[in-house]
PDB file of N, CA, C, O and CB in Angstrom:
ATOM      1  N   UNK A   1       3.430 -97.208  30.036  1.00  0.00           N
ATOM      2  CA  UNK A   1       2.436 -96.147  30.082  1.00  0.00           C
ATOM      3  C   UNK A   1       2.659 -95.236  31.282  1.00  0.00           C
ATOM      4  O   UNK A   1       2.782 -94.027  31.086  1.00  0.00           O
ATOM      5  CB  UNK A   1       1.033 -96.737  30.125  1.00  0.00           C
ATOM      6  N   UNK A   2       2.725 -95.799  32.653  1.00  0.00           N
ATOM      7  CA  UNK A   2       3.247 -95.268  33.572  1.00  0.00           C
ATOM      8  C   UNK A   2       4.664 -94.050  33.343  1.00  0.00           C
ATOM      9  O   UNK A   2       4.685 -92.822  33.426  1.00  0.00           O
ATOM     10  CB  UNK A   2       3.500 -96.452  34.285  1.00  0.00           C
ATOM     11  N   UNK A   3       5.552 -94.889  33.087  1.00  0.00           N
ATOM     12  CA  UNK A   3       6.370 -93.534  32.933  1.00  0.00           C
ATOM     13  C   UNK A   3       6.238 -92.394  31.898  1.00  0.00           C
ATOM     14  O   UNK A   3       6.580 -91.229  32.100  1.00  0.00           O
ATOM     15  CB  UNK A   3       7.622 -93.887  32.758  1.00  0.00           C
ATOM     16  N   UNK A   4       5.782 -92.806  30.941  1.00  0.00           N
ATOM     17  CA  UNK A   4       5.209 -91.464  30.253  1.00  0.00           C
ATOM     18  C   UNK A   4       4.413 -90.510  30.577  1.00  0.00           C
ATOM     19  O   UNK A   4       4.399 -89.480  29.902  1.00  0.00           O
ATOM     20  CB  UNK A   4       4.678 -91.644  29.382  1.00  0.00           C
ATOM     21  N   UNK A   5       3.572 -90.674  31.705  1.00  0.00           N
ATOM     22  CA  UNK A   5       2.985 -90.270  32.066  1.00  0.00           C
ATOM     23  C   UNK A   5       3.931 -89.278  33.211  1.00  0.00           C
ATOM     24  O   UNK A   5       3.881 -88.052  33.302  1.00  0.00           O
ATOM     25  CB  UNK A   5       2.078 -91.167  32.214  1.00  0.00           C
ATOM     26  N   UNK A   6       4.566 -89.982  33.818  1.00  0.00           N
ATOM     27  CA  UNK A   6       5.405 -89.387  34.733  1.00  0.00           C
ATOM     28  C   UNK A   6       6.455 -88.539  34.221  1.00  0.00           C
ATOM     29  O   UNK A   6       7.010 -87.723  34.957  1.00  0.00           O
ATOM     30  CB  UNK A   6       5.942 -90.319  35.480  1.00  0.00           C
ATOM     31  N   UNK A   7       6.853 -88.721  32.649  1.00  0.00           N
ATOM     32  CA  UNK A   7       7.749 -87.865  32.124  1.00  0.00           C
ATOM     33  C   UNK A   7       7.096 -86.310  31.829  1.00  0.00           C
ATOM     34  O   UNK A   7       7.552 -85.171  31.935  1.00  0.00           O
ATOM     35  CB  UNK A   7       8.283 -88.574  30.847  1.00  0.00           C
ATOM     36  N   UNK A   8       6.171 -86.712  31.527  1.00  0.00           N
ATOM     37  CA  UNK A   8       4.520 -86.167  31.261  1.00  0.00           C
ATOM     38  C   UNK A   8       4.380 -84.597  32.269  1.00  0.00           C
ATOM     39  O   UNK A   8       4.450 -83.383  32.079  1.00  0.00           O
ATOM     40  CB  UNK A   8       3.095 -87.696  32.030  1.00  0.00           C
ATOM     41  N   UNK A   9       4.215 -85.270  33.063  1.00  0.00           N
ATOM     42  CA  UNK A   9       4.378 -84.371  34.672  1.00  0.00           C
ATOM     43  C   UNK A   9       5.421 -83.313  35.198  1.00  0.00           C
ATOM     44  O   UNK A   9       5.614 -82.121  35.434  1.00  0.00           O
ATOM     45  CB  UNK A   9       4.623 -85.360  35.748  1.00  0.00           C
ATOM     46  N   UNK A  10       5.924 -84.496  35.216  1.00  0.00           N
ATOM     47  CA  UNK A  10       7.870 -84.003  35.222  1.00  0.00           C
ATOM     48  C   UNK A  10       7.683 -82.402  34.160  1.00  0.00           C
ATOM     49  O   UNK A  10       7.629 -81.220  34.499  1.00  0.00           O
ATOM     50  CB  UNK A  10       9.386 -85.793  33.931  1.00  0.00           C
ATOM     51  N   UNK A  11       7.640 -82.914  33.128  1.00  0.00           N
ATOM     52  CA  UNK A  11       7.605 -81.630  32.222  1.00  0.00           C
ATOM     53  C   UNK A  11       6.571 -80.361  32.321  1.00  0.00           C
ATOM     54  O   UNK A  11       6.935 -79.201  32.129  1.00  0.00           O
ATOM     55  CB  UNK A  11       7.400 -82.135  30.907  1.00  0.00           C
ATOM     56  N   UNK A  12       5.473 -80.676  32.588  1.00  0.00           N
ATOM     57  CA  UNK A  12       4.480 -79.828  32.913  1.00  0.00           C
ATOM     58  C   UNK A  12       4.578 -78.966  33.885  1.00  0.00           C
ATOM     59  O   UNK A  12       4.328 -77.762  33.926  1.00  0.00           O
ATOM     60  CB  UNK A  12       3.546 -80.393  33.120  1.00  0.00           C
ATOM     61  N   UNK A  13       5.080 -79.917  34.890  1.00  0.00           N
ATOM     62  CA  UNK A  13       5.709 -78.988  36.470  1.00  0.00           C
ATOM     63  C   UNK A  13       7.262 -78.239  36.485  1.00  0.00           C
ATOM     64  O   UNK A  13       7.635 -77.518  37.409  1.00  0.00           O
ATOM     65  CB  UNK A  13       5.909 -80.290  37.924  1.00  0.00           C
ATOM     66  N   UNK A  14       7.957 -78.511  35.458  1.00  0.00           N
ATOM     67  CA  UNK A  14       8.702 -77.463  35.323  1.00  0.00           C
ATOM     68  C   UNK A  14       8.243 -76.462  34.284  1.00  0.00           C
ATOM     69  O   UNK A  14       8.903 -75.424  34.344  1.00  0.00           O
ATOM     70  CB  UNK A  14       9.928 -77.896  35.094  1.00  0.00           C
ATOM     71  N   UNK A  15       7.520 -76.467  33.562  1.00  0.00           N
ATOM     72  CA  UNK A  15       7.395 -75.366  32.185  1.00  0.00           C
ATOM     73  C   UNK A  15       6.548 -74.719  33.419  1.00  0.00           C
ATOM     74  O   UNK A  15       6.959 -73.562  33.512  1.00  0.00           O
ATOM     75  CB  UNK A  15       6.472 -75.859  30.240  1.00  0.00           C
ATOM     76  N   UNK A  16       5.615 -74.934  34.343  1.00  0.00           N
ATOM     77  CA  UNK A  16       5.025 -73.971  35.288  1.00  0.00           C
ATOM     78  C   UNK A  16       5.762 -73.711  35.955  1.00  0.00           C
ATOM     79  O   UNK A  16       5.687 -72.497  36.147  1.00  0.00           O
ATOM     80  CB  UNK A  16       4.061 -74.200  35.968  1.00  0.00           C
ATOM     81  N   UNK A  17       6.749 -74.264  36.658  1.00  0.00           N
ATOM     82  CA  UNK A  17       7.776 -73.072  37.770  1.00  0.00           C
ATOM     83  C   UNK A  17       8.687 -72.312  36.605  1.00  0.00           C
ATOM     84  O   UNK A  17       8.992 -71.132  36.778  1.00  0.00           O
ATOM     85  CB  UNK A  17       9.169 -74.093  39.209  1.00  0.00           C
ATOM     86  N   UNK A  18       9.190 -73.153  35.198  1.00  0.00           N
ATOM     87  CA  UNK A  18       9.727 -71.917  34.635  1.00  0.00           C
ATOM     88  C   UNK A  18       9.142 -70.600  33.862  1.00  0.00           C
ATOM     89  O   UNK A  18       9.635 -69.736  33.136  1.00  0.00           O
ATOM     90  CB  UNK A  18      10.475 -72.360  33.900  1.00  0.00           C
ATOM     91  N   UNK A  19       7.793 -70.895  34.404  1.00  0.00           N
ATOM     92  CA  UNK A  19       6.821 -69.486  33.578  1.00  0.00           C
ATOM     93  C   UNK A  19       6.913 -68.844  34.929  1.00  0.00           C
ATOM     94  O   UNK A  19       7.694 -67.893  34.980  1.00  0.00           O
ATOM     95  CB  UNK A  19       4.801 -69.754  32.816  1.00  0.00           C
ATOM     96  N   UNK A  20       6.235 -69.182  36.121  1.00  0.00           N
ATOM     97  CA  UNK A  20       6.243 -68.779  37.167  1.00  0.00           C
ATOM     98  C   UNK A  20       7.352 -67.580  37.531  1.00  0.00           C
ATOM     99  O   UNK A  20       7.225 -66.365  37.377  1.00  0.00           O
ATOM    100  CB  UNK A  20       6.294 -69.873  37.818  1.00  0.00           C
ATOM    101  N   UNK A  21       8.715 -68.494  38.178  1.00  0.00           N
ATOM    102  CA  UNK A  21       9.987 -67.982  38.260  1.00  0.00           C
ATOM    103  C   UNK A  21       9.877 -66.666  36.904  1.00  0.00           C
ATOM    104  O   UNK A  21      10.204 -65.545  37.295  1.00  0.00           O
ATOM    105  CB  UNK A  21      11.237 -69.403  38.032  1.00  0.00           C
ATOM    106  N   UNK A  22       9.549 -66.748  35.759  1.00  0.00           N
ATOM    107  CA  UNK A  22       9.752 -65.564  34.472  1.00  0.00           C
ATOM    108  C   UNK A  22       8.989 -64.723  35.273  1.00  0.00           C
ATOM    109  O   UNK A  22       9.675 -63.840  35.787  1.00  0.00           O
ATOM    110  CB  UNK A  22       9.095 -65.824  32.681  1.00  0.00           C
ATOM    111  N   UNK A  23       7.545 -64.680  35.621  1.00  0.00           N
ATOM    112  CA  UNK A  23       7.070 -64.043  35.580  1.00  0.00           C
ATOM    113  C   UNK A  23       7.414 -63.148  36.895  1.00  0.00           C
ATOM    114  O   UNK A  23       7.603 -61.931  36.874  1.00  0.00           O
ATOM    115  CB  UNK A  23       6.103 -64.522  35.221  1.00  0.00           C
ATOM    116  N   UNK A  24       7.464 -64.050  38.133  1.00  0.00           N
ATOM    117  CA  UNK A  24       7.701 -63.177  39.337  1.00  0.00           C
ATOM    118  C   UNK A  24       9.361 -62.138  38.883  1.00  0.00           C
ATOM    119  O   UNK A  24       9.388 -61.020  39.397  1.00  0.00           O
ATOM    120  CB  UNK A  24       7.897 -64.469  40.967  1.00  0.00           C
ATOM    121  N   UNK A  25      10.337 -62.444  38.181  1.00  0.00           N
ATOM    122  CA  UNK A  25      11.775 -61.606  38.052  1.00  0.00           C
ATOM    123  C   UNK A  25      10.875 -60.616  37.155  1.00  0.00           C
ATOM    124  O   UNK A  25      11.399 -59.508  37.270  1.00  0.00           O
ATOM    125  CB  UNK A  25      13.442 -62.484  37.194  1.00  0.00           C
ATOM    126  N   UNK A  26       9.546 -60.511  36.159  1.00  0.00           N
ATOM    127  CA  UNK A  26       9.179 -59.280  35.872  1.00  0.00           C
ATOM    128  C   UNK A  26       8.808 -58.557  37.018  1.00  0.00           C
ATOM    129  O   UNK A  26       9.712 -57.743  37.209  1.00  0.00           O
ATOM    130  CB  UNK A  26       8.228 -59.279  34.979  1.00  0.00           C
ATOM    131  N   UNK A  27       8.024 -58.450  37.794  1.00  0.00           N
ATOM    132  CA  UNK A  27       6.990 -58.047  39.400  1.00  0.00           C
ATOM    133  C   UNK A  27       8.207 -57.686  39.679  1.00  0.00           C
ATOM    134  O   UNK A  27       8.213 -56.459  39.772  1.00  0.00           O
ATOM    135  CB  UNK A  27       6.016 -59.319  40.664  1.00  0.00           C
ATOM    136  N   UNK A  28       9.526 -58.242  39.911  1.00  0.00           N
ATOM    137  CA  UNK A  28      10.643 -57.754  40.913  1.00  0.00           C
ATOM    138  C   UNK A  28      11.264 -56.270  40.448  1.00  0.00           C
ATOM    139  O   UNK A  28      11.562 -55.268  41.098  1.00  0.00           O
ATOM    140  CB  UNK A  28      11.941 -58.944  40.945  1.00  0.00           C
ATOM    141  N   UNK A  29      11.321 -56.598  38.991  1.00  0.00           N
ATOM    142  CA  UNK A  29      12.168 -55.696  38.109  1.00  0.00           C
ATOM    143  C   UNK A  29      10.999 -54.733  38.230  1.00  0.00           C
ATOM    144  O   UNK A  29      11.408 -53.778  38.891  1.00  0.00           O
ATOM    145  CB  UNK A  29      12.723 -56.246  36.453  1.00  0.00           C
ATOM    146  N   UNK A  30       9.408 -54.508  37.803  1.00  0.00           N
ATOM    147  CA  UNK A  30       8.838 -53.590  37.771  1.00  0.00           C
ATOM    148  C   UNK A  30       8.456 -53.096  38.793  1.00  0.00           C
ATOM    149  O   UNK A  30       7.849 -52.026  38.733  1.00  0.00           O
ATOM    150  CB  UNK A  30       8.165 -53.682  37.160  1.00  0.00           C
ATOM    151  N   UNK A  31       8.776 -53.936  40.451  1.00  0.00           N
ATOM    152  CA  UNK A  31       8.738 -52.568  41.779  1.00  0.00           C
ATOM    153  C   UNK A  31      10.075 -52.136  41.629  1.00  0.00           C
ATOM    154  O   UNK A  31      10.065 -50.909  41.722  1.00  0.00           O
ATOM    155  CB  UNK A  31       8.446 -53.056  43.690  1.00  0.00           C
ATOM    156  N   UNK A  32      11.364 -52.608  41.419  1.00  0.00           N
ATOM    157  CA  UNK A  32      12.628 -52.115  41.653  1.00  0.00           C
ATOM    158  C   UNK A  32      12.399 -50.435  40.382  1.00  0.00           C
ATOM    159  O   UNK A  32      12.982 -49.373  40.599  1.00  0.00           O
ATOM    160  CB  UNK A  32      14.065 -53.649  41.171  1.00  0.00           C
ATOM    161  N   UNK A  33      11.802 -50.584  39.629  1.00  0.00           N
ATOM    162  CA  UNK A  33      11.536 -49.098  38.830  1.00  0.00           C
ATOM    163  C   UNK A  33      10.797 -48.362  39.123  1.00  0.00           C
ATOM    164  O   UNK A  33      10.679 -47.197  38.745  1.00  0.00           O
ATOM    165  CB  UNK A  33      11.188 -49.042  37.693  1.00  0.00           C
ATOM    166  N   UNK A  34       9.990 -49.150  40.090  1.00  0.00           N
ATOM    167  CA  UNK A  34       8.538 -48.181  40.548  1.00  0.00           C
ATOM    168  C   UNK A  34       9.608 -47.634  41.992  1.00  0.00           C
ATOM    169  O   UNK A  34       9.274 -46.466  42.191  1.00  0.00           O
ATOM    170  CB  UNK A  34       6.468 -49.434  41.095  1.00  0.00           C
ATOM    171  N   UNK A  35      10.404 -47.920  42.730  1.00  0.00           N
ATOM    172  CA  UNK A  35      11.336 -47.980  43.606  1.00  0.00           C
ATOM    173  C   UNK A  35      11.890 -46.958  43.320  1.00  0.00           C
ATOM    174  O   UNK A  35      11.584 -46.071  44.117  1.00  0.00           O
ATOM    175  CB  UNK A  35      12.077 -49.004  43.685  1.00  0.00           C
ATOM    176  N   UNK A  36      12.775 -46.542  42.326  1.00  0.00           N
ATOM    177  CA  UNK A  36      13.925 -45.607  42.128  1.00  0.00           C
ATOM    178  C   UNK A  36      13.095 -44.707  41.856  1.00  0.00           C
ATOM    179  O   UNK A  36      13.042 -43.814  42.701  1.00  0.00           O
ATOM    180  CB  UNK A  36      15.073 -45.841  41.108  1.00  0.00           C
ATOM    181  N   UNK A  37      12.204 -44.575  40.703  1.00  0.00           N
ATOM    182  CA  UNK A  37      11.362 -43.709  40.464  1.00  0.00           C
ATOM    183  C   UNK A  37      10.914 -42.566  41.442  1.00  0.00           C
ATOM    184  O   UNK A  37      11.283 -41.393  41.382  1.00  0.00           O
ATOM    185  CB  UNK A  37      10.472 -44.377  40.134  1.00  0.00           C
ATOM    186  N   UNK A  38       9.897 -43.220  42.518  1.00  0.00           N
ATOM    187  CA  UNK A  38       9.584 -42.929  43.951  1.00  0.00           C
ATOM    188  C   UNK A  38      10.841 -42.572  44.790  1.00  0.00           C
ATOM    189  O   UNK A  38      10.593 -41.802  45.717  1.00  0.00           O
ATOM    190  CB  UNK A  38       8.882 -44.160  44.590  1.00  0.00           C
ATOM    191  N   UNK A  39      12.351 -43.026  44.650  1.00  0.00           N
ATOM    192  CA  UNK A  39      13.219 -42.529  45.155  1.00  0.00           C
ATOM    193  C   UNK A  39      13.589 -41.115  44.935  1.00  0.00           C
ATOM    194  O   UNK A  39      13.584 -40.169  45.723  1.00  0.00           O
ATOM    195  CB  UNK A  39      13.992 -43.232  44.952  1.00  0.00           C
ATOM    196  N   UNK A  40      13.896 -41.182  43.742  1.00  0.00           N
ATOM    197  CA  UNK A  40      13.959 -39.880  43.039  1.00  0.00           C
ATOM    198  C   UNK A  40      12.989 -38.571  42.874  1.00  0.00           C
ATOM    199  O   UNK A  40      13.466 -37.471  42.596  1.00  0.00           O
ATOM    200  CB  UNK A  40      14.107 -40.251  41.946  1.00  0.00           C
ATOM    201  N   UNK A  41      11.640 -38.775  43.061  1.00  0.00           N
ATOM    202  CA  UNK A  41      10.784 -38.249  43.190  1.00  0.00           C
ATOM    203  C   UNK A  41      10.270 -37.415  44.228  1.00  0.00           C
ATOM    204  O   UNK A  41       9.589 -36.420  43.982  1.00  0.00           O
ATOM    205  CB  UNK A  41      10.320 -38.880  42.960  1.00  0.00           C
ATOM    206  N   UNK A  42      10.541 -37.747  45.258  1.00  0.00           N
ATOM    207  CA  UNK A  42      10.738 -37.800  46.609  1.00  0.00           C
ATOM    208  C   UNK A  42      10.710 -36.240  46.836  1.00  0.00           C
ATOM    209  O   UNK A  42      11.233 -35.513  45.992  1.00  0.00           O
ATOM    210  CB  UNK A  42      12.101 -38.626  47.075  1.00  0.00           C
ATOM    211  N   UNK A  43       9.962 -35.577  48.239  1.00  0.00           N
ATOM    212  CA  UNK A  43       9.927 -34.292  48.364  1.00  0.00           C
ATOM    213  C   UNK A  43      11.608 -33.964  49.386  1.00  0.00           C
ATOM    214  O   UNK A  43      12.092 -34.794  50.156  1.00  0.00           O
ATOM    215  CB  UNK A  43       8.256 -33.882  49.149  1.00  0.00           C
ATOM    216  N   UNK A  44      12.062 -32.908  49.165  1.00  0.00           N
ATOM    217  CA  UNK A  44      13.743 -32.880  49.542  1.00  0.00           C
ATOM    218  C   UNK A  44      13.985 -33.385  50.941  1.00  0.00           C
ATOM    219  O   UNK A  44      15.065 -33.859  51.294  1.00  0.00           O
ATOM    220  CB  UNK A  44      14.435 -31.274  49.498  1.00  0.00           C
ATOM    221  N   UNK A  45      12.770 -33.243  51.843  1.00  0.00           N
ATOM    222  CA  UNK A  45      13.174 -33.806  53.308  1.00  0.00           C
ATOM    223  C   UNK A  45      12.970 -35.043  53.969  1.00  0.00           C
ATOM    224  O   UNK A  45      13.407 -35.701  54.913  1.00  0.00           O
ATOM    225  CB  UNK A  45      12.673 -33.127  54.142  1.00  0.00           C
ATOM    226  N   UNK A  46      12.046 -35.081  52.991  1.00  0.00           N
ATOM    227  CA  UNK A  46      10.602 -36.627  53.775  1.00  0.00           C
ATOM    228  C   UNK A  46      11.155 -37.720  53.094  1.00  0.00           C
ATOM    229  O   UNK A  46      12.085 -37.609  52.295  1.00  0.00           O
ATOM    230  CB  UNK A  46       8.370 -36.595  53.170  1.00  0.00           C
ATOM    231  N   UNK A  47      10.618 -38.750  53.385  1.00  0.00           N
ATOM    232  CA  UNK A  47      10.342 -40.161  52.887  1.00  0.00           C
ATOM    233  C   UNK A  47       9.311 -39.838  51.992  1.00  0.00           C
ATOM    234  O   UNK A  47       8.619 -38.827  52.105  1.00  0.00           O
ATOM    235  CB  UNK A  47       9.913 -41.293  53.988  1.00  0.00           C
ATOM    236  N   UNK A  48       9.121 -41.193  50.560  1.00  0.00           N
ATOM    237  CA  UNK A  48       8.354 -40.878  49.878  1.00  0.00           C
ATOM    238  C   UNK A  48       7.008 -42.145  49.715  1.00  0.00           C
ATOM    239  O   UNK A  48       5.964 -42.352  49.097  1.00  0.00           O
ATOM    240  CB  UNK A  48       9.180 -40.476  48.766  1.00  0.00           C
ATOM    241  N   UNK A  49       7.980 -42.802  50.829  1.00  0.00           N
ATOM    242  CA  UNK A  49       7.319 -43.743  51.284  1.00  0.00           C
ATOM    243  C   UNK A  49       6.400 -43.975  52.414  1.00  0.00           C
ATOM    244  O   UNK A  49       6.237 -42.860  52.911  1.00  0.00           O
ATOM    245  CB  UNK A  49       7.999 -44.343  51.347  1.00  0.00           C
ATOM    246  N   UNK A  50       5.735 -44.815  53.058  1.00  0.00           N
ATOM    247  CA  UNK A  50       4.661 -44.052  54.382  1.00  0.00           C
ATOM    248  C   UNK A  50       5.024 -45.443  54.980  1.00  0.00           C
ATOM    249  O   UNK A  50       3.870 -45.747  55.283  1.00  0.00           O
ATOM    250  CB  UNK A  50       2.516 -43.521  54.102  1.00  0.00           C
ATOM    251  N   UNK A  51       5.860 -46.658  55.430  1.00  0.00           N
ATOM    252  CA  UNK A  51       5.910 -47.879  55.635  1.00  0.00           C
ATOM    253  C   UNK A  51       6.045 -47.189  57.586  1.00  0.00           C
ATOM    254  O   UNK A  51       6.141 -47.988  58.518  1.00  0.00           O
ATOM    255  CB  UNK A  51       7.336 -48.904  54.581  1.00  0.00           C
TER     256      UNK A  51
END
């Protein structure tokens, strides 16, 4: 019973870091577009950024 339980786990805690991990490479990919975008956008002298 014990190890099923632990196989149990085992599995649960990776299907959450592998949703996790999915989800944060979307967030990465959708600032890297919000990124170029704002690069490109940009007034001809300035930064378009305020960091």
């Amino acid at each position: 019973m014990v190890p099923l339980l632990l196989v149990l786990l085992v599995i649960l805690v990776l299907f959450g870091a592998g949703f996790a991990i999915e989800v944060l490479w979307y967030i990465a990919i959708a600032l890297l577009v919000l990124w170029v975008i704002g690069f490109f956008m940009r007034s001809g002298s300035g930064r378009w950024y305020r960091w």
